[in-house]
DOGU-679453 format. One line per 8 residues: number of its first residue (from 1); their letters; for each residue x, y, z of C-alpha. Coordinates in pm, 1 decimal, decimal comma. Layout:
<nodes>
NUM = a = X/Y/Z | ...
</nodes>
This chain:
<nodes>
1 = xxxxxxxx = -2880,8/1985,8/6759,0 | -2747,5/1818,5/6454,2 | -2469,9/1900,3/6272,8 | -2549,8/2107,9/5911,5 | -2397,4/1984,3/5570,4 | -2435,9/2329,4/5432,0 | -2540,2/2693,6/5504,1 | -2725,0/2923,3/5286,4
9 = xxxxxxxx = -2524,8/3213,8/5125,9 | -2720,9/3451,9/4861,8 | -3019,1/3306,9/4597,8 | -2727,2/3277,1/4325,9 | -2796,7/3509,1/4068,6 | -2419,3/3675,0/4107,4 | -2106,3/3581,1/4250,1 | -1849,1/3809,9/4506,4
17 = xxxxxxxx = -1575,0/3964,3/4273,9 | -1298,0/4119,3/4357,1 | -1071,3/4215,0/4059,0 | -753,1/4313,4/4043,8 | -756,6/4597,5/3797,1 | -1081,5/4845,1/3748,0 | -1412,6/4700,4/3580,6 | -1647,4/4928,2/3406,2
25 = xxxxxxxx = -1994,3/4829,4/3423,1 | -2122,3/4642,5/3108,8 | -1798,6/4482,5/3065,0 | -1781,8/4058,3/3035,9 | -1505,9/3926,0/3317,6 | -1439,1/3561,0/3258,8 | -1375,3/3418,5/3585,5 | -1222,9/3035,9/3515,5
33 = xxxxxxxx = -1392,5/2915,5/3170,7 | -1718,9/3091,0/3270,6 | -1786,0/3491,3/3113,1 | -1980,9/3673,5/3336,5 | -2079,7/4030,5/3298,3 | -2043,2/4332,1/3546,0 | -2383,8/4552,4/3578,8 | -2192,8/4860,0/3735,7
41 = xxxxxxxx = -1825,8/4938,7/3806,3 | -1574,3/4793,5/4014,6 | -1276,8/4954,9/4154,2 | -974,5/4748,7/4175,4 | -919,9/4581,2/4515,3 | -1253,1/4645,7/4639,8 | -1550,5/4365,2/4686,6 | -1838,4/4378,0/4399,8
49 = xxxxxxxx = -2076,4/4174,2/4189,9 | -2031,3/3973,8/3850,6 | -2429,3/3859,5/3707,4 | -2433,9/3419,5/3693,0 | -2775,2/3488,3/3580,3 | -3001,0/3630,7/3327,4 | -3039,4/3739,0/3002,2 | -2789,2/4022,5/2855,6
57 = xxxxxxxx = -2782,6/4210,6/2523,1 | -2421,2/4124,6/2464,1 | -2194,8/4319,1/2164,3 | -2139,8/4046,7/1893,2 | -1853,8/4001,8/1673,0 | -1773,6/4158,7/1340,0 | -1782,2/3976,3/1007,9 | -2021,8/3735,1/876,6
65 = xxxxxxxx = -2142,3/3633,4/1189,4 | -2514,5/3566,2/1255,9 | -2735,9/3369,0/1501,3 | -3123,6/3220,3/1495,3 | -3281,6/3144,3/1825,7 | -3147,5/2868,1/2063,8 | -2798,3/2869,0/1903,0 | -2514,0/2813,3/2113,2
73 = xxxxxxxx = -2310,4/3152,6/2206,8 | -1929,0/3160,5/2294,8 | -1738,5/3456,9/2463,8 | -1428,5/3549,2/2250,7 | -1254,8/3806,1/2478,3 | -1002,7/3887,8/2226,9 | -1256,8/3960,7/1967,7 | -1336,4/4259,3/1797,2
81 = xxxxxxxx = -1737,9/4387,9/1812,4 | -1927,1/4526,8/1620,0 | -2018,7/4757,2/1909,4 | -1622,1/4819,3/1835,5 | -1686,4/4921,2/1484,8 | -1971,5/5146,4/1531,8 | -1816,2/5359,8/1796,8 | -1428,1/5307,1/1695,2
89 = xxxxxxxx = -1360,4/5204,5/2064,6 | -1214,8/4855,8/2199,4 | -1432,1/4699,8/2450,2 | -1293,6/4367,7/2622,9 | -1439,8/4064,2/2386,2 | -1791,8/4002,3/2172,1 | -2001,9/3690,9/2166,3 | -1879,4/3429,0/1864,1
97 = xxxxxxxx = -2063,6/3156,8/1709,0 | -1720,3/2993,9/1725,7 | -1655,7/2735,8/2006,7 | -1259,6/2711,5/1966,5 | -1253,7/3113,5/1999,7 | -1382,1/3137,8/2345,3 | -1577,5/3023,6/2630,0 | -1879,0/2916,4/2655,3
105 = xxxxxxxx = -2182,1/3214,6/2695,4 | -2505,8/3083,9/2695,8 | -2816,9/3018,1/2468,2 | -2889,6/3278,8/2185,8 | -3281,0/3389,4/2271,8 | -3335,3/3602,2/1978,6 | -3247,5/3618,3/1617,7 | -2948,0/3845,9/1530,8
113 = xxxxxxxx = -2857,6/3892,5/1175,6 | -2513,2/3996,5/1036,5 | -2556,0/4344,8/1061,4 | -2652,1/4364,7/1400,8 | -2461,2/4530,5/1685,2 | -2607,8/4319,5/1927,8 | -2721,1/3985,1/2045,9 | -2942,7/3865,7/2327,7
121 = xxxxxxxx = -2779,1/3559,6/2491,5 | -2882,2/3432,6/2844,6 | -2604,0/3287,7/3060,9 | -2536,6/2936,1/3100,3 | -2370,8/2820,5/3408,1 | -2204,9/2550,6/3277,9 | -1817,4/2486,0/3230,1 | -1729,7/2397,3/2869,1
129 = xxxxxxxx = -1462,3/2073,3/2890,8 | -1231,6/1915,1/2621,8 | -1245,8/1603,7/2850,8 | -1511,9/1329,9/2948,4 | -1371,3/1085,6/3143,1 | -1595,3/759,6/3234,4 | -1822,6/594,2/3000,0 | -2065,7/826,5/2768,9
137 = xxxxxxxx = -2371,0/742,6/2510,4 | -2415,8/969,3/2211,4 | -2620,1/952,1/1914,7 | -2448,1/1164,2/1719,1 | -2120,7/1401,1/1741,4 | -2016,4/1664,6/1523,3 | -1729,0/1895,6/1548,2 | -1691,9/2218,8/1585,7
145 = xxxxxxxx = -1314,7/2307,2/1595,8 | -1111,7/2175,6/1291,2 | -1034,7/1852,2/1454,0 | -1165,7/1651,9/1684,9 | -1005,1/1415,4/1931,3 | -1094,8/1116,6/2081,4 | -818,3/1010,3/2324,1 | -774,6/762,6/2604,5
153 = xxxxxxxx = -686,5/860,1/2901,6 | -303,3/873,9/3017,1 | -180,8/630,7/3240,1 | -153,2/711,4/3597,7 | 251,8/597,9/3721,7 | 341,6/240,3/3569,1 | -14,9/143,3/3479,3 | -159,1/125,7/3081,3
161 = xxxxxxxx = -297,9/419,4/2880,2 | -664,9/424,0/2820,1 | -874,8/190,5/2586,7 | -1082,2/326,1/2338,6 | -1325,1/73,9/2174,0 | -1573,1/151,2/1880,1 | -1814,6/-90,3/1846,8 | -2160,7/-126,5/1640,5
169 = xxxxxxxx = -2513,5/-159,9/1817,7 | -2653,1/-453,6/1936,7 | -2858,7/-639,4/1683,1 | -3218,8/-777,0/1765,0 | -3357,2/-1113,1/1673,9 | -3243,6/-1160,7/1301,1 | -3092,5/-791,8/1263,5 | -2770,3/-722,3/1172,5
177 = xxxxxxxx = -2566,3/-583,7/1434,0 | -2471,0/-206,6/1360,3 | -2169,0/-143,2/1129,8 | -1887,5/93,9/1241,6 | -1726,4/348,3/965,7 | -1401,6/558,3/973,3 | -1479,2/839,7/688,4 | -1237,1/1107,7/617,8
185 = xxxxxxxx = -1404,7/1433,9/551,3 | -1541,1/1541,1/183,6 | -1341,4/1807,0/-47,2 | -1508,2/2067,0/-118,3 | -1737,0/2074,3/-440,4 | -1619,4/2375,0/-574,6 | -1239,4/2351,2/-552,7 | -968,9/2078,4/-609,5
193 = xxxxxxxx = -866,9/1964,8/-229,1 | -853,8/1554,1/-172,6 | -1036,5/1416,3/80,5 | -974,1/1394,3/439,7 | -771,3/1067,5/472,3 | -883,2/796,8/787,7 | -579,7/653,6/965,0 | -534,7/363,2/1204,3
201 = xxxxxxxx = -191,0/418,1/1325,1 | -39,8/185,8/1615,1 | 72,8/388,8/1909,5 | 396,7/466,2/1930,8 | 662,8/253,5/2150,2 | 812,0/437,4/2438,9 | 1108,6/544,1/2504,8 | 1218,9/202,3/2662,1
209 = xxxxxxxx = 1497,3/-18,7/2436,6 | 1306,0/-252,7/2407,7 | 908,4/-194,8/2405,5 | 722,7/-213,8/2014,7 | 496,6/16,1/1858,2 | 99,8/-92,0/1925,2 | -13,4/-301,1/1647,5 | -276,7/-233,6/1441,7
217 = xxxxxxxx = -505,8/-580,1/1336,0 | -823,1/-536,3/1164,6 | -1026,7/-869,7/1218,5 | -1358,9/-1007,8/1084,7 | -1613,7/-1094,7/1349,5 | -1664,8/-1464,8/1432,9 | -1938,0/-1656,5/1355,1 | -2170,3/-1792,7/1634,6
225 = xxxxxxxx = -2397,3/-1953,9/1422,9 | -2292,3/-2344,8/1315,8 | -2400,7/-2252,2/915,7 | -2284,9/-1889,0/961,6 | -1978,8/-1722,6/756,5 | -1713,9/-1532,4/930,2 | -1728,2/-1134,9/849,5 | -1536,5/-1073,1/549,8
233 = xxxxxxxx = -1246,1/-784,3/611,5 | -1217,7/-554,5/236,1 | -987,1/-330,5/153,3 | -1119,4/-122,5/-165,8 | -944,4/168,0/-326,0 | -1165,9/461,7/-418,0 | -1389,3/430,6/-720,7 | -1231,8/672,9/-969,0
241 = xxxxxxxx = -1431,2/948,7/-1206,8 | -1482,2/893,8/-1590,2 | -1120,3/960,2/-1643,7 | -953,6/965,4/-1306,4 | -771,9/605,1/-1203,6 | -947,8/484,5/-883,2 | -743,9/496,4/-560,1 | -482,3/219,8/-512,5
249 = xxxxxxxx = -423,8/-19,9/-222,7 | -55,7/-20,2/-79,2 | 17,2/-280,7/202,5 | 364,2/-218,4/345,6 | 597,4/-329,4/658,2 | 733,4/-95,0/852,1 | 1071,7/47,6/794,5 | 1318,5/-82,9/1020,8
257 = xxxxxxxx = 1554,8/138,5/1259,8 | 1928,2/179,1/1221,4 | 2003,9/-217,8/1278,4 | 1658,1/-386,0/1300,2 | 1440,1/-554,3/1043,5 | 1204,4/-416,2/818,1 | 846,5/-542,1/903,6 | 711,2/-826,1/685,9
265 = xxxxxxxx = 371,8/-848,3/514,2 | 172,7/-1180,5/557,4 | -134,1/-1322,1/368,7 | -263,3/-1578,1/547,6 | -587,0/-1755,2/441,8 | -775,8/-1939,6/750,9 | -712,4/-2222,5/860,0 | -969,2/-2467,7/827,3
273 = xxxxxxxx = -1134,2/-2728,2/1131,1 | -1261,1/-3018,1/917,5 | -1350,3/-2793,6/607,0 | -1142,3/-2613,2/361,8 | -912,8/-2414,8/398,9 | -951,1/-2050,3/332,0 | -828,6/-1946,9/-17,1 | -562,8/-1644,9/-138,0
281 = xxxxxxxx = -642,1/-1452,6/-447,2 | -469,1/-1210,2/-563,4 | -608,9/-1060,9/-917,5 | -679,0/-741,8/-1083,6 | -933,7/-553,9/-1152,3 | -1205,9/-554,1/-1399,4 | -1067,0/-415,3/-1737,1 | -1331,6/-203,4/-1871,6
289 = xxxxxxxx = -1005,5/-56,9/-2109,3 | -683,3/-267,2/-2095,3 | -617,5/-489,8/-1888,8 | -307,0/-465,8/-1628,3 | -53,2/-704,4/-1530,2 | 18,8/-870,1/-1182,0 | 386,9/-831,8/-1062,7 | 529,4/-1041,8/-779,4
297 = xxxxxxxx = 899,6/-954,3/-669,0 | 951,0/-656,5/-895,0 | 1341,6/-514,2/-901,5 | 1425,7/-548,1/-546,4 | 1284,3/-949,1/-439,1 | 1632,2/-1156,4/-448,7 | 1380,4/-1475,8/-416,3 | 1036,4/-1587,5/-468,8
305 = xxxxxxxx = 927,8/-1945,3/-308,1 | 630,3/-2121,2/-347,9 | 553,0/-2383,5/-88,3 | 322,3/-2559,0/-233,2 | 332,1/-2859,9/-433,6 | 85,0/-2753,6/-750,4 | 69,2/-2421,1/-899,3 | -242,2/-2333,6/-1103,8
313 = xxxxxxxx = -276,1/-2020,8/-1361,0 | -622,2/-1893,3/-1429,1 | -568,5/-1823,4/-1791,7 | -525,7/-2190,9/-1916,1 | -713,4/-2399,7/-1689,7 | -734,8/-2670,7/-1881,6 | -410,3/-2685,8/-2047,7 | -28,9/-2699,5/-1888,2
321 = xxxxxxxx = 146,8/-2326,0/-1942,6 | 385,5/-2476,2/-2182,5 | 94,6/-2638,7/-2458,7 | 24,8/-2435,4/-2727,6 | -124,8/-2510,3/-3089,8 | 172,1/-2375,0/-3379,9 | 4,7/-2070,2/-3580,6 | 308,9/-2085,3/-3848,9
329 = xxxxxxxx = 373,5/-2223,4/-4144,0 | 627,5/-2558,4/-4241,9 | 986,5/-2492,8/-4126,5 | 873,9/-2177,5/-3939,0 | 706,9/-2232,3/-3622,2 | 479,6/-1926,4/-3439,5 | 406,7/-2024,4/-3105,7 | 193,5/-1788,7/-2885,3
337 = xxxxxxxx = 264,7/-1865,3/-2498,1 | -15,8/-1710,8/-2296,9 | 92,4/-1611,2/-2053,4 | 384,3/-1480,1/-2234,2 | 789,7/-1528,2/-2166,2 | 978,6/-1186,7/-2177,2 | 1309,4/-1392,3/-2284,6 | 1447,3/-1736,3/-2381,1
345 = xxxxxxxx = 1610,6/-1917,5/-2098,9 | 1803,0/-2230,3/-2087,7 | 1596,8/-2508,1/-1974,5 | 1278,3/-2411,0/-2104,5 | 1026,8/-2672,2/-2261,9 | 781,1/-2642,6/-2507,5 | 495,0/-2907,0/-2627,5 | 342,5/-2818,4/-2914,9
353 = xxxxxxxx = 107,7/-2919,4/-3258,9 | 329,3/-2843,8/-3556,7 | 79,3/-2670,2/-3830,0 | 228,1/-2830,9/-4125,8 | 550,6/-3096,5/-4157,3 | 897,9/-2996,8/-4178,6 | 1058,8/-3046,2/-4507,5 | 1447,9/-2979,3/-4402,6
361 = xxxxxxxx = 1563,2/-2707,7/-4178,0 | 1315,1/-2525,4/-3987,9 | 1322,7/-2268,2/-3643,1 | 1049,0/-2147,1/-3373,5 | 936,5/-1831,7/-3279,7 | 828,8/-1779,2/-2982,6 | 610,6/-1477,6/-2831,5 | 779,7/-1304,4/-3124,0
369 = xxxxxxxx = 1109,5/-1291,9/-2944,2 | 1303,8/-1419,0/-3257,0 | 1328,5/-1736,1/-3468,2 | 1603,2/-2013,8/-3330,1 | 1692,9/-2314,4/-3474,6 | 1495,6/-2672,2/-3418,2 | 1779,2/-2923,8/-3384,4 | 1822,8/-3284,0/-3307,1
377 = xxxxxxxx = 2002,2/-3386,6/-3025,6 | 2369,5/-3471,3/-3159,1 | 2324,9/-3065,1/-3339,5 | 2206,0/-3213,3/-3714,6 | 1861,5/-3044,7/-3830,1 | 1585,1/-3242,7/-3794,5 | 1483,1/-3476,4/-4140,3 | 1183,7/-3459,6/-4326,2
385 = xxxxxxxx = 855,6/-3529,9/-4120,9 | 1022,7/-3504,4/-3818,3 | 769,4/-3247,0/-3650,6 | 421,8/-3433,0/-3793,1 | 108,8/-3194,0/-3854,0 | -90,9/-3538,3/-3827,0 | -176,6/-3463,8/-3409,4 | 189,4/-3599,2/-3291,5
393 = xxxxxxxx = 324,2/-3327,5/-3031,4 | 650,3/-3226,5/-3030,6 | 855,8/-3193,6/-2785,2 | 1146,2/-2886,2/-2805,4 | 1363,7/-2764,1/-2509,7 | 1595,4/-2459,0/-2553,5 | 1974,5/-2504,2/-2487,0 | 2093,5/-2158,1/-2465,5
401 = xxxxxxxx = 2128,7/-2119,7/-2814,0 | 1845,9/-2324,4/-3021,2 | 1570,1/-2554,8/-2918,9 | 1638,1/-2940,0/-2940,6 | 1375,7/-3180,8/-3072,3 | 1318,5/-3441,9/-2813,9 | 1104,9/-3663,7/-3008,1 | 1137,4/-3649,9/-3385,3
409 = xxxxx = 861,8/-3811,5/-3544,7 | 1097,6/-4079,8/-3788,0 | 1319,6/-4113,4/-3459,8 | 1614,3/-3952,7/-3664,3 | 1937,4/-3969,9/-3419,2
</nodes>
């Protein structure tokens, strides 16, 4: 005769239970993660039965608590009943609608609304797990505690922690493939809480000397195409109310420990194969008010270098930085440098289009930072016609104390 892989026991519908303290019949026992409810009593110590099966009018709990048909029903064993309330006894638990408050019951077969004692559940055999290990397809998840994890799995002795990968559909023939979003939650409509933030934080290094935190690299998707664009990456601060500023975009390095460096920020356009290489802009926003200024170094930069060989504003294309047409009068020049100086500085040139000629003695202002003298070059003020209104430009570079005349127009020493 062949050997059996299994022998039949009882049809299933309870389980042996022997408990170690007295059970009074219509009580809920939770044996493991799974609530199961005693039809009669059992005495401590001695062999009886718990139902796995069926459908049970179960006490439910107190408060605003209702259920439709086909809901999901949770044992909360600490919970106070309605049942409770009614007969000012303490039973052991009531069903919740409230997954992080118990165990898992069963499926709600009935309505129950919130004045209700009771609520007609029928038992699920089914454990209810924080953990899915192995690889899972879901439409859609939704949370039911206030938060939800997604975690890889730990590593087993020296090997590495668990992956977790997000990635959009699959598109099919010319469909775009699906997009992936991190949202952080709403704030509620009626009160003044901020929205839920979304992170991406590196993991953090163990507790090795020398092992780094995980990186974090956000990456546009190549193009397989030979025409097609790389995907773009945007960063985009919130769009702001009627009066509230939109949200603002910080990018910074990581502090560094007690001896170490502080992590550096890089902004790296792509390189180019045989095209172009990718550009850099860096600009502000539209101004539908005033417009705001760009700031590069700030208080705490000891040096800003530019490795390139030409540097190219976007305000006068056409023109170098230090051109500009003289809105004055004779002997007073009013020059308007867009964009503007905050200070004079020695060393600094100036070409410009004198409104009207010079008679003696005249000065330059400049972004209305105060007059200073026009001189020649040996200190004498310039003669007569020596800045020319007829389209000559003149040529003035500041000393540290007042600008000299390069070329006067009657080539005065």
């Amino acid at each position: 005769m062949a050997s059996q892989d299994s022998k039949w026991v009882q049809d299933g519908n309870t389980i042996d239970y022997t408990p170690g303290a007295d059970v009074v019949g219509g009580s809920v026992e939770v044996v493991g993660t799974h609530p199961l409810p005693a039809k009669s009593d059992i005495e401590s110590g001695v062999l009886g039965a718990l139902e796995a099966r069926g459908t049970f009018d179960f006490a439910k709990k107190t408060g605003a608590v209702s259920f439709s048909a086909g809901d999901t029903a949770y044992w909360d064993a600490n919970g106070t009943s309605m049942a409770d309330t009614a007969a000012s006894t303490t039973l052991s638990g009531c069903v919740t609608d409230t997954a992080a408050d118990g165990e898992l019951l069963g499926m709600v077969t009935a309505d129950a609304a919130v004045g209700d004692t009771w609520v007609r559940v029928r038992l699920t055999n089914v454990e209810l797990t924080s953990t899915i290990a192995g690889s899972i397809s879901v439409t859609d998840v939704t949370c039911s505690d206030t938060v939800l994890t997604i975690g890889g799995l730990p590593a087993a002795t020296a090997g590495d922690g668990g992956t977790i990968v997000s990635a959009g559909g699959l598109a099919h023939t010319n469909g775009a493939g699906g997009a992936v979003s991190y949202t952080g939650g709403a704030g509620s409509a009626a009160g003044t809480g901020a929205g839920g933030a979304a992170s991406l934080v590196g993991g953090e290094s163990g507790g090795g000397a020398t092992g780094a935190g995980g990186a974090v690299a956000v990456t546009g998707g190549e193009a397989a195409s030979t025409a097609g664009a790389g995907g773009a990456v945007a960063m985009t601060g919130g769009l702001g109310t009627t009066t509230a500023d939109g949200g603002a975009i910080t990018i910074t390095g990581g502090a560094a420990g007690a001896t170490g460096d502080g992590g550096a920020v890089s902004i790296t356009s792509g390189a180019d194969t045989g095209g172009t290489v990718g550009a850099v802009a860096i600009d502000t926003g539209v101004a539908g008010g005033t417009g705001a200024g760009i700031t590069i170094g700030a208080a705490n930069a000891t040096t800003i270098s530019m490795g390139l060989s030409t540097v190219t504003t976007g305000i006068t294309a056409s023109a170098p930085i230090n051109f500009i047409a003289d809105s004055g009068a004779a002997d007073a020049a009013v020059l308007t440098l867009v964009p503007a100086i905050d200070g004079y500085a020695a060393g600094q040139m100036i070409c410009f289009t004198p409104t009207a000629d010079n008679t003696a003695a005249c000065t330059v202002n400049v972004n209305g930072l105060g007059a200073k003298s026009i001189l020649l070059s040996d200190g004498a003020n310039p003669a007569a016609g020596d800045l020319d209104a007829s389209g000559a430009l003149a040529m003035i570079v500041y000393n540290g104390t007042a600008f000299v005349l390069i070329n006067p127009a009657t080539n005065a020493p």
